[in-house]
N, C-alpha and C positions, 0 to 999 in steps of 0.2 A: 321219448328220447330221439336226438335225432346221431344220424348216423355220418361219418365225414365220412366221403367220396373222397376217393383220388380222382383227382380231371384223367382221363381219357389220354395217351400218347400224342393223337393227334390235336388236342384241343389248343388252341391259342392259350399261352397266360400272359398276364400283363403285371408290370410290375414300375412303380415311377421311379426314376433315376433324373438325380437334380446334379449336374456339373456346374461348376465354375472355374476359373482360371483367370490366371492373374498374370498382370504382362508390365513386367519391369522393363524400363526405359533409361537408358543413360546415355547422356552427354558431355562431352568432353572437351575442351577447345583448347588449347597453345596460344599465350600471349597475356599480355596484361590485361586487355579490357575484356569482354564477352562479347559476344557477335553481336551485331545490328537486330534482329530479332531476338535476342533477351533481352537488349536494352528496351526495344518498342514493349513489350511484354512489362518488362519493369513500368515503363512509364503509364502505362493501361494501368496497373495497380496503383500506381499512388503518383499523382504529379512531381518531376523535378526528379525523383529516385532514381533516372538515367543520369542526368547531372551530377548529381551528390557520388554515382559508382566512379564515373569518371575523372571526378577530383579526386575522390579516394584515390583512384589509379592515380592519379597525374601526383600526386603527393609521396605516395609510396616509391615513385620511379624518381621523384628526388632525392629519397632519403636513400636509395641504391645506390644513387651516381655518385652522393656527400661519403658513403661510406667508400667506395671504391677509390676515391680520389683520395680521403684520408689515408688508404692502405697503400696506396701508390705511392704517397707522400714517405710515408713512414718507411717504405723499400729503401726509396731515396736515400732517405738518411741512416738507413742502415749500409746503403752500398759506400757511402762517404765516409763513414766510419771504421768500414773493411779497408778503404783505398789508404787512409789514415794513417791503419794500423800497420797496413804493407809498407807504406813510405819510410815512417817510421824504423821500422825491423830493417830495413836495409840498410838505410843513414847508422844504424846502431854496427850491426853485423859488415859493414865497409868500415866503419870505426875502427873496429875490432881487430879486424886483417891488419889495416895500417899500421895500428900500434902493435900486433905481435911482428909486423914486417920491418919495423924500426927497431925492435927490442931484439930481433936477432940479428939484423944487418950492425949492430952496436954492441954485439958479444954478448947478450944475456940470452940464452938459449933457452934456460931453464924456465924463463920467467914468458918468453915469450911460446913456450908448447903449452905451457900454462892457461895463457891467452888464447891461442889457436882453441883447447881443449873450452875453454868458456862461449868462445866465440860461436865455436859449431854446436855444442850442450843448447845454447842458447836457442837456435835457429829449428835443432833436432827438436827440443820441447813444442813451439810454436808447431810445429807441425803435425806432434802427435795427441797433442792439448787443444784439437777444435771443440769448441761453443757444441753439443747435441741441440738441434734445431726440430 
């Protein structure tokens, strides 16, 4: 039989220890295209792939401008249709005055607080009936 020893306090032991590590890398860039060095990178992989990114870009920054310009368009005509609507309200609401301003300057009083009372109802609503945007 054999007998186990403890090693000695002083004796050397050895023992293998296997590390590894692992080292994440990230980059980041701001803009439409990628740097000159991914593109050279791209193009080492596969011929023309710098080209084909950069249409992609140049394609995409079209279809930005097309949208932004459509939205711009569309402000447009929504501000033309606010300007419209104000013209309107007030050719209406000057209307209004005049004929209650005739209707009492001609002795109908009744008919023209009447009017007053539609005239400013009218203007009060417009202003507490906005469109939720």
């Amino acid at each position: 039989m054999e007998q186990n020893t403890l090693p000695e306090k002083n004796e050397p032991q050895s023992e293998e220890i296997t590390a590894s590590s692992t080292t994440l890398i990230q980059q980041t860039y701001v803009g439409p295209t990628p740097p000159a060095s991914e593109l050279a990178a791209l193009e080492r992989i596969e011929q023309g792939m710098a080209n084909r990114v950069l249409t992609m870009t140049e394609k995409e920054q079209e279809s930005i401008h097309a949208m932004r310009k459509a939205t711009m368009e569309l402000h447009k005509e929504e501000v033309a249709i606010a300007k419209r609507g104000q013209i309107f309200g007030f050719s209406l609401a000057a209307l209004s005055l005049g004929m209650t301003t005739y209707l009492a300057a001609n002795g109908h009083s009744v008919e023209s607080i009447a009017g007053l009372l539609v005239a400013l109802g009218t203007l009060a609503a417009s202003f507490f009936n906005k469109p939720k945007t």
